[in-house]
BALOBA-1460 file (C-alpha; in Angstrom, 3 decimals):
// residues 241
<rec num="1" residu="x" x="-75.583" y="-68.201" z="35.918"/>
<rec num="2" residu="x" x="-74.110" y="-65.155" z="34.457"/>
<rec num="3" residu="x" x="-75.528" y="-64.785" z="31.621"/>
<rec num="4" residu="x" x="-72.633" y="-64.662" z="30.022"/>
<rec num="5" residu="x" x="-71.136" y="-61.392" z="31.637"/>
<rec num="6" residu="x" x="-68.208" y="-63.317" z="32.702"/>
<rec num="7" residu="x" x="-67.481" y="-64.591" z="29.086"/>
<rec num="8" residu="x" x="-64.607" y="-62.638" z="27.610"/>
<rec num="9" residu="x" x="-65.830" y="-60.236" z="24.815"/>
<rec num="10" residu="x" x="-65.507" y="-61.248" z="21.152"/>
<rec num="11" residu="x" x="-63.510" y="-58.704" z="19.067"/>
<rec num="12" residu="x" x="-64.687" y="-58.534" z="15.914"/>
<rec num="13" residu="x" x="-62.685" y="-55.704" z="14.089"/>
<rec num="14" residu="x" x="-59.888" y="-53.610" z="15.238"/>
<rec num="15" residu="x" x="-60.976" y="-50.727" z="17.450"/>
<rec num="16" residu="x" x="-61.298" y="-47.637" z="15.482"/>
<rec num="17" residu="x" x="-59.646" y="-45.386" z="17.725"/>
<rec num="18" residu="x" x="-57.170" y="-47.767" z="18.222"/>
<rec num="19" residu="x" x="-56.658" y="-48.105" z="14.556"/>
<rec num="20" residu="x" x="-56.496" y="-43.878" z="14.368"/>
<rec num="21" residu="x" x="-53.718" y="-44.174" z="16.749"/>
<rec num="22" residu="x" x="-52.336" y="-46.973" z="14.838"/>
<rec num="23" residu="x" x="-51.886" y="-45.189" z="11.980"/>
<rec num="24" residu="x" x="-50.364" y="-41.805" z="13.594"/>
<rec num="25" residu="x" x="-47.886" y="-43.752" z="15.130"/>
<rec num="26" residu="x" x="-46.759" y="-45.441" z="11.850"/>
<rec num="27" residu="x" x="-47.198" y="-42.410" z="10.093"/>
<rec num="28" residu="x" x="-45.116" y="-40.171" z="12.299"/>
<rec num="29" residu="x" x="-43.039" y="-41.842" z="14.011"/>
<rec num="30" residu="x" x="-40.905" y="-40.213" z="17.311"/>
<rec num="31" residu="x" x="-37.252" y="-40.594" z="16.583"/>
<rec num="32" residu="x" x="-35.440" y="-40.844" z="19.560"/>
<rec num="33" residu="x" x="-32.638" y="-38.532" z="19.042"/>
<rec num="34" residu="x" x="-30.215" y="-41.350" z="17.711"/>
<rec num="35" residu="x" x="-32.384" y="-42.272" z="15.172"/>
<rec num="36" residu="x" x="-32.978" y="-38.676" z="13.692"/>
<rec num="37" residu="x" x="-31.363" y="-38.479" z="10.336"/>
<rec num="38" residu="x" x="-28.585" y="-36.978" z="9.631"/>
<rec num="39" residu="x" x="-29.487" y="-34.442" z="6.544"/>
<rec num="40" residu="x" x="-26.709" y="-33.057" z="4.506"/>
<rec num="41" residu="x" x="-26.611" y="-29.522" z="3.818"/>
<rec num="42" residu="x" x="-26.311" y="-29.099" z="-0.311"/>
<rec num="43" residu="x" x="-23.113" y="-28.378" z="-1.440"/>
<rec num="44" residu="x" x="-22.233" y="-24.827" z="-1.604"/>
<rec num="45" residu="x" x="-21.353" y="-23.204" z="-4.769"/>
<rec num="46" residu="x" x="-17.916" y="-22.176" z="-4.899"/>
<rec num="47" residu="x" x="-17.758" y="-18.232" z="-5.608"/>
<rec num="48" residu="x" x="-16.667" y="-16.665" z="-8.684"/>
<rec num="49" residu="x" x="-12.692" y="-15.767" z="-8.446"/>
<rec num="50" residu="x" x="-12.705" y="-11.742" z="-8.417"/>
<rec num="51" residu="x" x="-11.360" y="-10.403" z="-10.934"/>
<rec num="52" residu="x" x="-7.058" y="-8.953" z="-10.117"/>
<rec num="53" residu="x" x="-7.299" y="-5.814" z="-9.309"/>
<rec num="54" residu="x" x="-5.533" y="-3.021" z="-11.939"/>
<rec num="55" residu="x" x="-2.258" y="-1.827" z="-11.579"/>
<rec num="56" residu="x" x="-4.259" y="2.339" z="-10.282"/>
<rec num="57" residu="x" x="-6.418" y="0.357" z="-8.124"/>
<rec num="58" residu="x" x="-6.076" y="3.135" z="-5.521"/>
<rec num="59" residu="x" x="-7.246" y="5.747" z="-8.195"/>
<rec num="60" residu="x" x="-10.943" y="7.009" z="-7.400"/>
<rec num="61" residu="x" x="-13.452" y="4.999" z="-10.090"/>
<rec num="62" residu="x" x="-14.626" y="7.789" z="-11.500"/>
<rec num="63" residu="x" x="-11.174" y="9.070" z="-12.050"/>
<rec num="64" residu="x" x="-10.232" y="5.875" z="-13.606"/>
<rec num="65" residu="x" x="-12.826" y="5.886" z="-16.145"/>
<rec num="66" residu="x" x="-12.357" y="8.996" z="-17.439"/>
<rec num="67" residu="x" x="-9.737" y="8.447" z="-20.141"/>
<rec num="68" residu="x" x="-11.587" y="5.904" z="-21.127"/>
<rec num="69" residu="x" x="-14.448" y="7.909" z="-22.072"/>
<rec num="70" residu="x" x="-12.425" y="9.656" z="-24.214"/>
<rec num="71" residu="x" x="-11.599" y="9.276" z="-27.494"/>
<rec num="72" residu="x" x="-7.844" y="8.437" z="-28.607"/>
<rec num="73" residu="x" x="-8.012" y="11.232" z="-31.279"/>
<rec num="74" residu="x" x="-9.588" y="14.665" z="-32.240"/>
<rec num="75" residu="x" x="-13.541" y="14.538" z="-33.608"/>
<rec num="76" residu="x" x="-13.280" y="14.041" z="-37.403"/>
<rec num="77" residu="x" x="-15.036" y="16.759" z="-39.502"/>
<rec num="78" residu="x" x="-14.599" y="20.691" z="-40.445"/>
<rec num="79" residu="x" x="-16.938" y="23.765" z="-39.334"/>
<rec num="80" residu="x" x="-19.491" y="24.682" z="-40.689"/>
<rec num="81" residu="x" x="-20.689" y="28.465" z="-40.852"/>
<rec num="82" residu="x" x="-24.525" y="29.047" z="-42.391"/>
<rec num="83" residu="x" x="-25.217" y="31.164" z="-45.298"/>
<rec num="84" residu="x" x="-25.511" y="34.635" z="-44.671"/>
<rec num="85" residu="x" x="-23.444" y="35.930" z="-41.934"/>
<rec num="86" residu="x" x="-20.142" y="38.084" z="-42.118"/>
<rec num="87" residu="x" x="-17.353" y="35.753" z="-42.329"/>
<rec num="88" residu="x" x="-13.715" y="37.181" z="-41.442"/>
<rec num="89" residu="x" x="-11.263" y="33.979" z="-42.005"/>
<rec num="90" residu="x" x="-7.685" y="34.113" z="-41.956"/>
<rec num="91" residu="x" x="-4.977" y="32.925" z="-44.833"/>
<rec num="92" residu="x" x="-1.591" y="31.028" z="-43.340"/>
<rec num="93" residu="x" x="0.253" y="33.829" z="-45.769"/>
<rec num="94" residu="x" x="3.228" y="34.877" z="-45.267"/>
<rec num="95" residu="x" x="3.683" y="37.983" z="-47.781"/>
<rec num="96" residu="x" x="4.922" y="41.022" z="-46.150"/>
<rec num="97" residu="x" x="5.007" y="39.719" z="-42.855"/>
<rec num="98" residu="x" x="8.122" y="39.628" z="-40.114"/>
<rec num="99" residu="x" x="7.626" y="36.245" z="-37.372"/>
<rec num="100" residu="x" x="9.340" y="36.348" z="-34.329"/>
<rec num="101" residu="x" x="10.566" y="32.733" z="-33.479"/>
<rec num="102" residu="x" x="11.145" y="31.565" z="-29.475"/>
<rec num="103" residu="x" x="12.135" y="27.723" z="-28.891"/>
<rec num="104" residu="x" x="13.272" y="26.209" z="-26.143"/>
<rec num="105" residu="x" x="16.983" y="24.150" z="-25.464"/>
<rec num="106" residu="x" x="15.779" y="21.652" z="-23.182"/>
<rec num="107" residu="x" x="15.046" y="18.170" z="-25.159"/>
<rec num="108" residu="x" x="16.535" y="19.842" z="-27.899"/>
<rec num="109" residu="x" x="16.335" y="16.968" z="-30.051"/>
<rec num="110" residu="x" x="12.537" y="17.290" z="-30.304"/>
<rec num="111" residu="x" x="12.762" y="20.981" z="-30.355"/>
<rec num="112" residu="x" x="15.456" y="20.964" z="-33.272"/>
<rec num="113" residu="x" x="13.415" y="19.367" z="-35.421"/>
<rec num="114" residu="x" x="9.889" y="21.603" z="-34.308"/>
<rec num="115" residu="x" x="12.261" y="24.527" z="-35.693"/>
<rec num="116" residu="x" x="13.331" y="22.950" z="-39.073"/>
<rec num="117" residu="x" x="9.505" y="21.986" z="-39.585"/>
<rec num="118" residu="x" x="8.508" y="25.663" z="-38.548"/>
<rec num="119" residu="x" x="10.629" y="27.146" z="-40.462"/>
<rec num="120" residu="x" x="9.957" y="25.109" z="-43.433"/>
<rec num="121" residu="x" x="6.238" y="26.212" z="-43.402"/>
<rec num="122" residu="x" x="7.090" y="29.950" z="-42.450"/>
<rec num="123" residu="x" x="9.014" y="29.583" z="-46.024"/>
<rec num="124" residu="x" x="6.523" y="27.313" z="-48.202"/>
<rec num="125" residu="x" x="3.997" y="30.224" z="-47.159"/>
<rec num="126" residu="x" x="6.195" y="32.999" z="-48.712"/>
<rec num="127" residu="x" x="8.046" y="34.383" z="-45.475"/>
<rec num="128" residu="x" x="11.771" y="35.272" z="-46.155"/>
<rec num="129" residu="x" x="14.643" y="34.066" z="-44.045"/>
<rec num="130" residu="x" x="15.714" y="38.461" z="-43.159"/>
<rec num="131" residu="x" x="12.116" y="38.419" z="-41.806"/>
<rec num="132" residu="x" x="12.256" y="35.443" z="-39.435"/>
<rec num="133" residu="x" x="13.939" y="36.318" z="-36.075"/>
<rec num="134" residu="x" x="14.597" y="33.332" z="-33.517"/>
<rec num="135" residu="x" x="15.387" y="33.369" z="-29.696"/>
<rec num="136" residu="x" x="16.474" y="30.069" z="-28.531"/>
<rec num="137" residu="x" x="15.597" y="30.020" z="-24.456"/>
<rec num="138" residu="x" x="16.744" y="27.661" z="-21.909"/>
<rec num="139" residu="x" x="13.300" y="25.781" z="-21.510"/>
<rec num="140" residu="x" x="9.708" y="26.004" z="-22.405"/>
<rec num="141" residu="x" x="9.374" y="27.655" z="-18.323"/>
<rec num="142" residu="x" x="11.335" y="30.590" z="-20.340"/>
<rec num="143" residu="x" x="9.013" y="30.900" z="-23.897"/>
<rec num="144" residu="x" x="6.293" y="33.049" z="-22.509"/>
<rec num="145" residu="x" x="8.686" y="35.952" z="-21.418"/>
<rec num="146" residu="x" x="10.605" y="35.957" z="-24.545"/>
<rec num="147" residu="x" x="7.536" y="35.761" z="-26.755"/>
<rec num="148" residu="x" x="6.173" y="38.926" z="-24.585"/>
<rec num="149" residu="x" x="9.403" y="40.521" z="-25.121"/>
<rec num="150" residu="x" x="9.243" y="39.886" z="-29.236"/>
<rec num="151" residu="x" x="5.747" y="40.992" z="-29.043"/>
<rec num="152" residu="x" x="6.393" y="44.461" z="-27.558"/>
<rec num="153" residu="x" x="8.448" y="45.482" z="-30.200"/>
<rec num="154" residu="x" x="5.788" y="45.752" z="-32.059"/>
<rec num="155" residu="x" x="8.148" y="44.519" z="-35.419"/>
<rec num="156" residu="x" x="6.307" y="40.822" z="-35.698"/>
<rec num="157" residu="x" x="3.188" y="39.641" z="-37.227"/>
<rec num="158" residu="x" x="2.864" y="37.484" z="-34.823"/>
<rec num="159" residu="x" x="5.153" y="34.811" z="-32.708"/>
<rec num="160" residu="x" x="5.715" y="31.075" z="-32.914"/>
<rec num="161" residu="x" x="6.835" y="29.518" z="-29.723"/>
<rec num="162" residu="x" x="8.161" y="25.669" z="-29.828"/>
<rec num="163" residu="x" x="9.146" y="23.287" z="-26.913"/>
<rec num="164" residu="x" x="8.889" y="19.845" z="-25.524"/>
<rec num="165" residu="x" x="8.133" y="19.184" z="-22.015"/>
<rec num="166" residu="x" x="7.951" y="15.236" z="-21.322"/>
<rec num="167" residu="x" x="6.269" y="13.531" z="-18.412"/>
<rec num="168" residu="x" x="8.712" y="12.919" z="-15.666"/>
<rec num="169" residu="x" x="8.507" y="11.236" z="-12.361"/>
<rec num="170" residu="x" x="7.456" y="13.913" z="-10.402"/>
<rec num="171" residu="x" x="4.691" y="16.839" z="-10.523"/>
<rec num="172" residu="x" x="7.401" y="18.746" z="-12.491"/>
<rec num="173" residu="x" x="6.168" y="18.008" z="-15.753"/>
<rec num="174" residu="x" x="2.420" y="19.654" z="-15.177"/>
<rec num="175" residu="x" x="3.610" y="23.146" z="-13.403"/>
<rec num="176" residu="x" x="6.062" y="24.145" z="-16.549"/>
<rec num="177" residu="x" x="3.229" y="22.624" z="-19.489"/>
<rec num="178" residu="x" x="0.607" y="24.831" z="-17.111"/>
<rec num="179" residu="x" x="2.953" y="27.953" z="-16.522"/>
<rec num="180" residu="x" x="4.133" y="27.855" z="-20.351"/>
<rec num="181" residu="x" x="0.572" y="27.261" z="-21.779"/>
<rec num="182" residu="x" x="-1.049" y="30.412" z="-19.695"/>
<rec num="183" residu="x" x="2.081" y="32.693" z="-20.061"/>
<rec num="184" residu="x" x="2.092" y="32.283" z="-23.948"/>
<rec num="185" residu="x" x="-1.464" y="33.379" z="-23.723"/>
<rec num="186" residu="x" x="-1.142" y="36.064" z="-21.809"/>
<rec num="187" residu="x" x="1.933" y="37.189" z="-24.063"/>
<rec num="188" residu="x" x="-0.773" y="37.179" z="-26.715"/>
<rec num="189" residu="x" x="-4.047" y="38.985" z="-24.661"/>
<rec num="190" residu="x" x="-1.589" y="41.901" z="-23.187"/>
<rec num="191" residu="x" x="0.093" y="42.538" z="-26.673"/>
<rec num="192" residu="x" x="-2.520" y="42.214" z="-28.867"/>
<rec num="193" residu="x" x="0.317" y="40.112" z="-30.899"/>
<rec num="194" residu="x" x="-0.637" y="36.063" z="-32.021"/>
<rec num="195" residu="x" x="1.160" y="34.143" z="-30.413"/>
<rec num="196" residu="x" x="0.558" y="30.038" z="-31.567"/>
<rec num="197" residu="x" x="1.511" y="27.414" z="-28.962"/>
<rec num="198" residu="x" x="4.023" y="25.081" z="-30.500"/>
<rec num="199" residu="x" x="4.533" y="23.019" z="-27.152"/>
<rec num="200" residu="x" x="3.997" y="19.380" z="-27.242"/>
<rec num="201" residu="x" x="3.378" y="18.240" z="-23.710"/>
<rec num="202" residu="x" x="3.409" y="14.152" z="-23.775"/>
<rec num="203" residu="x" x="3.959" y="11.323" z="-21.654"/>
<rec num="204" residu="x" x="6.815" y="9.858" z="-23.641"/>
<rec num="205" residu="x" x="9.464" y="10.747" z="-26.321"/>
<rec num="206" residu="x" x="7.953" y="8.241" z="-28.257"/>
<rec num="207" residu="x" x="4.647" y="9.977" z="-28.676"/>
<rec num="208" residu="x" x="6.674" y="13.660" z="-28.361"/>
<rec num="209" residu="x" x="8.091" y="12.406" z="-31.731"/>
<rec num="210" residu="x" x="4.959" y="11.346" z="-33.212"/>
<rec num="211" residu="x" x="3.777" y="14.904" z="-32.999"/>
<rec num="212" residu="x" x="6.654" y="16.765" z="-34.329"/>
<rec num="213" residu="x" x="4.514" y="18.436" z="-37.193"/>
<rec num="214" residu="x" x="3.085" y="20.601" z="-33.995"/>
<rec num="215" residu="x" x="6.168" y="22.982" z="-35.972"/>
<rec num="216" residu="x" x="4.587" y="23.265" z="-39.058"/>
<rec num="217" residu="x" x="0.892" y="23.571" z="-37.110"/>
<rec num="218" residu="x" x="1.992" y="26.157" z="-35.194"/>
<rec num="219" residu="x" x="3.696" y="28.542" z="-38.217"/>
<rec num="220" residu="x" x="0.579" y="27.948" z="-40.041"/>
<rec num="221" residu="x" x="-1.716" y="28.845" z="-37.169"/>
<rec num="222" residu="x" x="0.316" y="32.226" z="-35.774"/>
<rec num="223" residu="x" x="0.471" y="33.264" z="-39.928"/>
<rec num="224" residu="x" x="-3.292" y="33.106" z="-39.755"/>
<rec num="225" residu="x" x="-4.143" y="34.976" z="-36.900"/>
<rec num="226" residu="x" x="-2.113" y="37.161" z="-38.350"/>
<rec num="227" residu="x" x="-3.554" y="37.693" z="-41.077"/>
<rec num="228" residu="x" x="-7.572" y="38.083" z="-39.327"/>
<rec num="229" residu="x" x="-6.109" y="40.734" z="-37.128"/>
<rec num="230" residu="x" x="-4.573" y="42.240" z="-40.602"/>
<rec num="231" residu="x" x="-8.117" y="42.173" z="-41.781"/>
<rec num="232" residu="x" x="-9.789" y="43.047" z="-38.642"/>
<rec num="233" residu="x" x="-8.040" y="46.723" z="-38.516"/>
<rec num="234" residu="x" x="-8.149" y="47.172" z="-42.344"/>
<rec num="235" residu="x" x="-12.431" y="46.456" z="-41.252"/>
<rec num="236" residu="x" x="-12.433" y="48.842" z="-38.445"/>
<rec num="237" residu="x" x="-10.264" y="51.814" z="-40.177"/>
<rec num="238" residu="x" x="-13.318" y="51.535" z="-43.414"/>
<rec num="239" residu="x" x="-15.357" y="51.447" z="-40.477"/>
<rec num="240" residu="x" x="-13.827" y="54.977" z="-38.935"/>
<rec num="241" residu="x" x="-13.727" y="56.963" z="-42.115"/>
């Protein structure tokens, strides 16, 4: 006898290893490459719509967002001098006083009525018609060399030029605003003579003929230089003797 070698072996209980194995395989399973699912990516979220771009989209940025940074009108408020310092301010009086007058032809529509407002003030402020003298010039290019001219005489108070240069289509508009705006000054530094700028330089007639009180400013303003470099050599002669 065998003693019972040749018997087949009871099992009992599950193998353990076996049962490891068991439980790999069920919990990870080898997909054969049919079997692998399929996983759908998530759906993308559709991009915000850029904005159009503006009209001066080939302008610089930071040339773009300058007029914006500026405000539509002129800082609100008046100047302020402290107590205690020697103050030499100017009157827009016209007593005594002779004012050369140089306007300009071109857009003479605008530059009629900067005369009839000029004049206006030159008269509320006691200047008399025989002592107003007025060159009419072709164009505002033209006001700087007839101001000089009114200035050497030497017979003026001071000068009023008036014109109206309007944006164009072409670079035009910003050589004769520049040549008229530093040649006015100039007429004024070499002569020693006010002379107010009474220009309006604007980007339509519209907003040319929102500003057509610039007259009236800029009788007003040459009458009051006048009148602090009246004061200024009446100072300095005291001074001398």
């Amino acid at each position: 006898m065998s003693d019972g070698l040749d018997q087949p072996r009871l099992r009992l209980g599950p193998d353990p290893d076996e049962e490891r194995r068991e439980d790999v395989t069920e919990t990870e399973p080898e997909l054969e490459p049919e079997d692998e699912a399929v996983v759908e990516p998530e759906p993308e979220t559709e991009p915000e719509p850029e904005p159009e771009p503006e009209p001066d989209e080939d302008v610089p940025a930071e040339e773009d967002e300058l007029p914006r940074l500026r405000s539509p009108e002129h800082a609100s408020g008046e100047l302020r001098i402290p107590e205690g310092y020697g103050v030499i301010e100017g009157e827009p009086s016209g007593s005594g006083r002779a004012v050369g007058v140089v306007v300009a032809r071109f857009n003479g529509e605008l530059t009629s009525q900067l005369l009839t407002r000029a004049l206006d003030e030159l008269e509320r402020a006691g200047v008399g018609r025989e002592a107003v003298t007025v060159i009419p010039v072709p164009g505002a290019f033209e006001l700087p060399l007839a101001a000089m001219a009114l200035a050497k005489t030497r017979r003026y108070s001071c000068i009023v030029a008036l014109g109206a240069v309007v944006r164009g289509e072409t670079p035009h508009f910003e050589f004769v605003a520049s040549e008229a705006a530093s040649g006015l000054q100039l007429a004024g530094l070499e002569t020693g003579v006010p002379v107010s700028f009474g220009v309006l330089t604007t980007d339509t007639e519209q907003q040319a003929r929102e500003r057509l009180d610039k007259g009236a400013e800029a009788a007003r303003t040459a009458l009051e230089m006048a009148d602090v470099f009246s004061q200024l050599r009446a100072a300095a002669g005291t001074t001398a003797a």
